[in-house]
C-alpha positions as CSV (number, residue, x, y, z in Angstrom):
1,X,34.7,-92.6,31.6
2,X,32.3,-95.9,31.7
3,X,28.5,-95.7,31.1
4,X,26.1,-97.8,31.1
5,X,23.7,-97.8,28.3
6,X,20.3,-97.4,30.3
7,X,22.3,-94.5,31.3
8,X,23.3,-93.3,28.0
9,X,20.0,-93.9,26.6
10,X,18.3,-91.3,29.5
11,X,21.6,-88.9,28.1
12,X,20.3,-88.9,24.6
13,X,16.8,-89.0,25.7
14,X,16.6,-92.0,23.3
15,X,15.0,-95.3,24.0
16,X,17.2,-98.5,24.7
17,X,15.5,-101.1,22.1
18,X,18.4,-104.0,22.1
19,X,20.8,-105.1,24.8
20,X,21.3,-105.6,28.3
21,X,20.8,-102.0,30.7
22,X,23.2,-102.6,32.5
23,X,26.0,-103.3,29.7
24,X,29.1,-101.2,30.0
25,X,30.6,-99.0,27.7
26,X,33.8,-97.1,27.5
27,X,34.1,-94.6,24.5
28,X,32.9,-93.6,21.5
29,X,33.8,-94.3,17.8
30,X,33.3,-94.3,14.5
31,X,31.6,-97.3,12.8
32,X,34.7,-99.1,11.0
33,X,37.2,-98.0,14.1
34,X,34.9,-98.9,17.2
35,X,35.2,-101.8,19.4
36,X,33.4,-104.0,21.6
37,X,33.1,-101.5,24.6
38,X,32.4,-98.3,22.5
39,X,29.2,-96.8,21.3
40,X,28.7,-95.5,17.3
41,X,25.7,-94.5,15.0
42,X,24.8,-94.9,11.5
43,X,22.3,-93.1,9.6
44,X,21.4,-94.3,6.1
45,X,22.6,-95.7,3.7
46,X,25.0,-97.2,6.1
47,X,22.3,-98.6,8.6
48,X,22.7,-101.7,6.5
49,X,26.3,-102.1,7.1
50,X,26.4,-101.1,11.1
51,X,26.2,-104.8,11.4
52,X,29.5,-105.2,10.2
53,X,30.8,-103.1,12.8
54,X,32.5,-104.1,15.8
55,X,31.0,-101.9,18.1
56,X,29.0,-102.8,20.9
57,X,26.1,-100.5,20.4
58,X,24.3,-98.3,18.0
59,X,22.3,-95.6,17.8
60,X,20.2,-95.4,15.4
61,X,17.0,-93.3,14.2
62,X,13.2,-94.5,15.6
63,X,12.4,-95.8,12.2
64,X,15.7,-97.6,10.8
65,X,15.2,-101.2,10.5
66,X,18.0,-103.1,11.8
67,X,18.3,-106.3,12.8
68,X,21.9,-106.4,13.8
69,X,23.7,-108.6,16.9
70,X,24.6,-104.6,18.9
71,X,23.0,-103.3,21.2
72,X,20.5,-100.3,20.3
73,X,19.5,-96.4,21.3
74,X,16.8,-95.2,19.4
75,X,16.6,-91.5,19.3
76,X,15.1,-88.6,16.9
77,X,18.4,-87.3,15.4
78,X,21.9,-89.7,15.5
79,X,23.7,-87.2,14.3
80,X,23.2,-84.9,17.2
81,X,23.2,-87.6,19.6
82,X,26.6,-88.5,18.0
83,X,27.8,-84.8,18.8
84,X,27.0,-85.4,22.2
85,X,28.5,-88.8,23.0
86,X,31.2,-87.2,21.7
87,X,31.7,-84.2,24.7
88,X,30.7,-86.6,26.9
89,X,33.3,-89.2,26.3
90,X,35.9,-86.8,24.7
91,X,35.6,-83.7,26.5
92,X,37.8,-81.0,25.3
93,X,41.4,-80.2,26.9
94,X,41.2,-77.7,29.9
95,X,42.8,-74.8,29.7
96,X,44.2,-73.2,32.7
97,X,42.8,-69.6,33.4
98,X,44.7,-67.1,33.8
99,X,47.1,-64.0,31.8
100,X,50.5,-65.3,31.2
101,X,53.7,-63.4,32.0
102,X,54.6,-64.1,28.1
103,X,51.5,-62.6,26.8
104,X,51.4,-58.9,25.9
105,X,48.1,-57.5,27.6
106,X,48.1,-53.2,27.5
107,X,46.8,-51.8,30.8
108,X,44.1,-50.2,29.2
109,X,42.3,-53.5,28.0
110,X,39.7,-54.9,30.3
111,X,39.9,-59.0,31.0
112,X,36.9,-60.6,32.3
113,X,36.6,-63.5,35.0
114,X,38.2,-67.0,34.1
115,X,39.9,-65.9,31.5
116,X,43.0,-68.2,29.4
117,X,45.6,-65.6,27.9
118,X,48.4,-67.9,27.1
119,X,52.0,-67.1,26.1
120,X,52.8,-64.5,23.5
121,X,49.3,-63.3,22.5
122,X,48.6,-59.7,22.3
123,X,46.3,-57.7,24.0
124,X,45.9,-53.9,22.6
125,X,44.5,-50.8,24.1
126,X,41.3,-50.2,25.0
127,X,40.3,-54.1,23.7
128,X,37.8,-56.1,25.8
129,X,37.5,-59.9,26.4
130,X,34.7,-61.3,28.3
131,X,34.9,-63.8,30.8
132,X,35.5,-67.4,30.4
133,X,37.4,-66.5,26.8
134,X,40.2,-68.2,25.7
135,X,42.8,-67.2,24.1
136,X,45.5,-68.9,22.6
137,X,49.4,-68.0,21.5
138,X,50.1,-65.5,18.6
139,X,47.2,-63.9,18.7
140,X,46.5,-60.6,18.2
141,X,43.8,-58.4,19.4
142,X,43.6,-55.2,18.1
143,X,42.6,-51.6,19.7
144,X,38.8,-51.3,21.0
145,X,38.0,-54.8,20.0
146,X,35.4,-56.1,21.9
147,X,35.4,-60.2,22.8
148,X,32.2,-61.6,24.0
149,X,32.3,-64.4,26.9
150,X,33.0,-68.1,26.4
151,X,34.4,-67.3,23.0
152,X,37.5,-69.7,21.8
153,X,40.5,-67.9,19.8
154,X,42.8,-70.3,18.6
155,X,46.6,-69.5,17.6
156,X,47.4,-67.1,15.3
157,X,43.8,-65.6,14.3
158,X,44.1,-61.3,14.1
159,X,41.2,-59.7,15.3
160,X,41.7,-56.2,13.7
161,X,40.6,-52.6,15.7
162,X,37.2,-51.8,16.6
163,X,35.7,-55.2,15.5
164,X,33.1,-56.8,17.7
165,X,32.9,-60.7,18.4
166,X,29.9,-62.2,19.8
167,X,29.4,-65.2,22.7
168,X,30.8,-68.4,22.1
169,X,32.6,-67.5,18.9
170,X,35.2,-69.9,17.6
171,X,37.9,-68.5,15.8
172,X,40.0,-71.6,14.5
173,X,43.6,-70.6,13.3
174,X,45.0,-68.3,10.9
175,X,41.7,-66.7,10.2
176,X,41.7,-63.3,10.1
177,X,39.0,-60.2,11.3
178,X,39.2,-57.0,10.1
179,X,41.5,-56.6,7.6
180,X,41.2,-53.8,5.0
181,X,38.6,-54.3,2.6
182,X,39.5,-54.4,-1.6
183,X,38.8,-50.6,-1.9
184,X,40.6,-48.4,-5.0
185,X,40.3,-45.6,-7.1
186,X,41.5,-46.1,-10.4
187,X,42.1,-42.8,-12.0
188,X,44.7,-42.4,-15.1
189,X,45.8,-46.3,-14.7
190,X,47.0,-45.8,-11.4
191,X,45.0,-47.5,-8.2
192,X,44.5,-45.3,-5.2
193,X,43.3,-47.1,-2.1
194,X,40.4,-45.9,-0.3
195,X,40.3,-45.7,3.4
196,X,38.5,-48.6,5.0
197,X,37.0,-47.4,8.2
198,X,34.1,-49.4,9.7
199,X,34.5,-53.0,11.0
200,X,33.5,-56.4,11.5
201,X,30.7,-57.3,14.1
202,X,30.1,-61.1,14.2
203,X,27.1,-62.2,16.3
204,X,26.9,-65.2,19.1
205,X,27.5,-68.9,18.5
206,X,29.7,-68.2,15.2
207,X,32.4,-70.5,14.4
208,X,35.3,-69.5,11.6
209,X,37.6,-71.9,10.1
210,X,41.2,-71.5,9.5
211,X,42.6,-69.2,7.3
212,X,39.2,-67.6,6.3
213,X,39.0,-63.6,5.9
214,X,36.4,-61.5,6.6
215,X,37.3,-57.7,5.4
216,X,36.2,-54.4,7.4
217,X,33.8,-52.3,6.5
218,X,34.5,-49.4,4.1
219,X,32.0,-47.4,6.4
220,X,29.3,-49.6,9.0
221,X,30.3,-53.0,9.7
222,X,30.6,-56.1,7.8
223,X,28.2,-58.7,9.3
224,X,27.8,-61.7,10.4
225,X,24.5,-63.2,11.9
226,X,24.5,-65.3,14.7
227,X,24.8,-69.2,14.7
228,X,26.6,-68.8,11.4
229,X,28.9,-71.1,10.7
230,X,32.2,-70.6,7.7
231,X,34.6,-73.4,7.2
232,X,38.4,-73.0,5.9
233,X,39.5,-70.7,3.8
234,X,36.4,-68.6,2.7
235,X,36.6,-64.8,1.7
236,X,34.1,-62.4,3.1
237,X,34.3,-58.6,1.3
238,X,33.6,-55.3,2.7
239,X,30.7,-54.5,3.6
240,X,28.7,-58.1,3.4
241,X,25.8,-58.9,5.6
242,X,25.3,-62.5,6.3
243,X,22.3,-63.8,8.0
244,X,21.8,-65.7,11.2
245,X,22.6,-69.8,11.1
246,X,23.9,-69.5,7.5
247,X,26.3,-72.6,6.5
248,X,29.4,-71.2,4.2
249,X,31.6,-74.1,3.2
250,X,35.4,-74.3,2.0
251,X,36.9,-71.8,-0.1
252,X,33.1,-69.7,-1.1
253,X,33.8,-66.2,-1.8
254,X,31.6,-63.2,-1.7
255,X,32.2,-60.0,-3.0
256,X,31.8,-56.9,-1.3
257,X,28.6,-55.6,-0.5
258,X,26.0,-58.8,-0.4
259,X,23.2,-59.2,1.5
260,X,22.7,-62.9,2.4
261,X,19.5,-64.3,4.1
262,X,18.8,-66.8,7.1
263,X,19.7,-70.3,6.6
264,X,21.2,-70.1,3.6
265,X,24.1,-72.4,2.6
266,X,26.9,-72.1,0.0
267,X,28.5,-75.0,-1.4
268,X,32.2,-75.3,-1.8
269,X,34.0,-72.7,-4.1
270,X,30.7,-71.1,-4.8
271,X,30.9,-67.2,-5.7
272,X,29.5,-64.0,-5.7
273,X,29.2,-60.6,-7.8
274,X,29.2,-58.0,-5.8
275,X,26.4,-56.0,-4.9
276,X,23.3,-58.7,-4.7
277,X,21.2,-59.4,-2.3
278,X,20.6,-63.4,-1.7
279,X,17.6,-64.7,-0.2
280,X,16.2,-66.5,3.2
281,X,16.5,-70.2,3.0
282,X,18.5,-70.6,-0.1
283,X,21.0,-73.7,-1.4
284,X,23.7,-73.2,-3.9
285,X,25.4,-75.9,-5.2
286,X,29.6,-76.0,-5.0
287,X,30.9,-74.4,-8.1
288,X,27.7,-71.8,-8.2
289,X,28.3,-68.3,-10.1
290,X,25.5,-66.3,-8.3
291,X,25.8,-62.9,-10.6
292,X,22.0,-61.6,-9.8
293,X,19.6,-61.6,-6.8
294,X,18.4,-64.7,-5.7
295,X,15.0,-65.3,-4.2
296,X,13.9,-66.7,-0.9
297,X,14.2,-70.9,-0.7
298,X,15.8,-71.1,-4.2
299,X,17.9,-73.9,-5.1
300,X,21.0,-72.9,-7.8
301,X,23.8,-74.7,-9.0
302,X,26.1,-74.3,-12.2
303,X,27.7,-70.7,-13.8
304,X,25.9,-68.7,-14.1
305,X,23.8,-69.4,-11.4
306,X,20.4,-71.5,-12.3
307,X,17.9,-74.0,-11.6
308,X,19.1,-76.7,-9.8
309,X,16.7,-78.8,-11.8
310,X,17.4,-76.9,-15.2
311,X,21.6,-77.0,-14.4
312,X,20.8,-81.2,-13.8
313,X,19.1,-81.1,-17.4
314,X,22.2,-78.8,-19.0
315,X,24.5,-81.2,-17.7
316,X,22.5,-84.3,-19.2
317,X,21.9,-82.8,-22.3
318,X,25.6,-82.2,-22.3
319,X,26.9,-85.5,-21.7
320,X,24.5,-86.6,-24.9
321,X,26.9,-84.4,-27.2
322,X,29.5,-86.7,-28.0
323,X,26.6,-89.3,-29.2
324,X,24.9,-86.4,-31.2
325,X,28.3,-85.8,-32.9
326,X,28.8,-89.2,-34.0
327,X,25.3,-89.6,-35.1
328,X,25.8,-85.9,-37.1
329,X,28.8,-87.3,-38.9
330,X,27.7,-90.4,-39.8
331,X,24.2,-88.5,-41.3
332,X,26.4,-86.2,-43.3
333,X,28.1,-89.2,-44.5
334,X,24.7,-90.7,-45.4
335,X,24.3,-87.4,-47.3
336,X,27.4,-87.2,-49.2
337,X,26.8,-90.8,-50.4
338,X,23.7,-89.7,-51.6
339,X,25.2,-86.9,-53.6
340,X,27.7,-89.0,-55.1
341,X,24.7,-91.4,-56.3
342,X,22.9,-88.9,-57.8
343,X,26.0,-87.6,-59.9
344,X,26.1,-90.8,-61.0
């Protein structure tokens, strides 16, 4: 793949500011890897280092000053222009279409057009993938589960019975859909499990990471809105709704039964109670104990949840102890001086 940057600048509908139009370039790197023929970005606070990098053009934001020796792309958002250069240079691996004699595929299912079922996944009855889905080794696809189209299941996921995945889902590896939801009875010490029969319905343009859980339903679905997007590891109970474009990061769990707003985004290893309902528009810090209802557009951090602005004064105030101590000690010192004197 070779581009030139007059023609990577109309690709990122960006505006070529430095370096020659017709200058050719091969790839695209990061800042401390690339080289002379590859493209990177920088956003700040490294804009001031890009010209340490060996790459042989930048792209950078319309209003970073830079007065480096690369060659320039302005554009609106690097980030996103980043993602791009990225499928464009380092497109994903093709997969060839098709149901392999190794996979496991009931006659009752119904397989769209285009469809990658590779070796050893199964396919239950009744269960529905839609076309242009892929669908990779060990994976397992229960009764009347329903697959959207485009969607992406890598090895090893479980897509439970009766749960419903959207359009161009990823499901990265080892996560699991479905599964029974943390439902008991305790009567006389001893723990009766309760029957989990709804689901899991998870709207379009959803990506899961590996090893992340989302439970079924007790009764109705557990939820999750499209353009949501969970990373690794991350623990979903019964009964949740989450919200459309939602950002859930590494090892956050929720308990059963939250509501969750739009564009809300949990820090790593935050948690829930169970039973709250969590705004539109909200940020929690990693670490946050959210154990009542948040507002819309809130800002938490610490346990329990807070302020982010009163948790940043707690933890000041905090760090000032040790100093307080010594200053206490050394006052009741002063003191007992005093009382000695006075004996005197």
């Amino acid at each position: 793949m070779e581009k030139t940057l007059q023609e990577l600048a109309e690709f990122l509908d960006g505006k070529l500011t430095a370096g020659t139009p017709n200058m050719v370039i091969k790839g695209v790197n990061g800042l401390e890897e690339a080289t002379a023929e590859q493209i990177s970005f920088a956003v700040p606070p490294y804009v001031e280092l890009a010209d340490k990098s060996k790459a042989g053009a930048l792209v950078l934001s319309m209003d970073d000053a830079f007065s480096g020796r690369q060659a320039v792309i302005r554009v609106e958002n690097p980030r996103a222009a980043f993602a791009k250069l990225l499928v464009l240079f380092r497109p994903p691996e093709e997969v060839e279409t098709g149901v392999s004699k190794f996979a496991f595929v009931h006659p009752s299912a119904k397989i769209g057009k285009n469809v990658a079922i590779l070796p050893l996944a199964y396919i239950g009855a009744d269960a529905s993938v839609g076309d242009g889905t892929i669908i990779y080794p060990h994976v397992y696809v229960g009764r009347h589960v329903v697959i959207g189209s485009k969607c992406i299941i890598y090895p090893s996921a479980v897509i439970r019975e009766k749960c419903v995945i959207g359009d161009r889902v990823i499901l990265q590896a080892g996560c699991s859909i479905g599964g029974d939801g943390f439902g008991f009875v305790t009567t006389e010490g001893k723990h009766t499990k309760v029957l989990q029969t709804g689901n899991v319905v998870i709207g379009d343009d959803v990506e899961i990471g590996c090893n992340t859980c989302i439970d079924r339903a007790t009764i109705d679905s557990t939820i999750v809105g499209k353009g949501t997007k969970i990373d690794n590891l991350v623990h979903l109970g019964h009964n949740d709704i989450i919200g459309d474009n939602c950002l859930i990061v590494a090892q956050v769990g929720i308990s059963g039964s939250v509501t969750v707003g739009h564009n809300t985004i949990f820090g790593g290893q935050a948690a829930t109670a169970g039973h709250l309902k969590v705004g539109d528009n909200c940020l929690f810090a990693g670490r946050t104990g959210i154990i009542s209802d948040v507002p819309d557009n809130a800002v938490w951090a610490g346990f329990p949840a807070q302020s982010h602005t009163a948790w940043l004064r707690e933890e000041a105030n905090l760090r000032k102890v040790g100093d307080l101590l010594k200053k206490v000690r050394a006052l009741e010192k002063t003191v007992n001086e005093l009382k000695e004197r006075t004996k005197e």
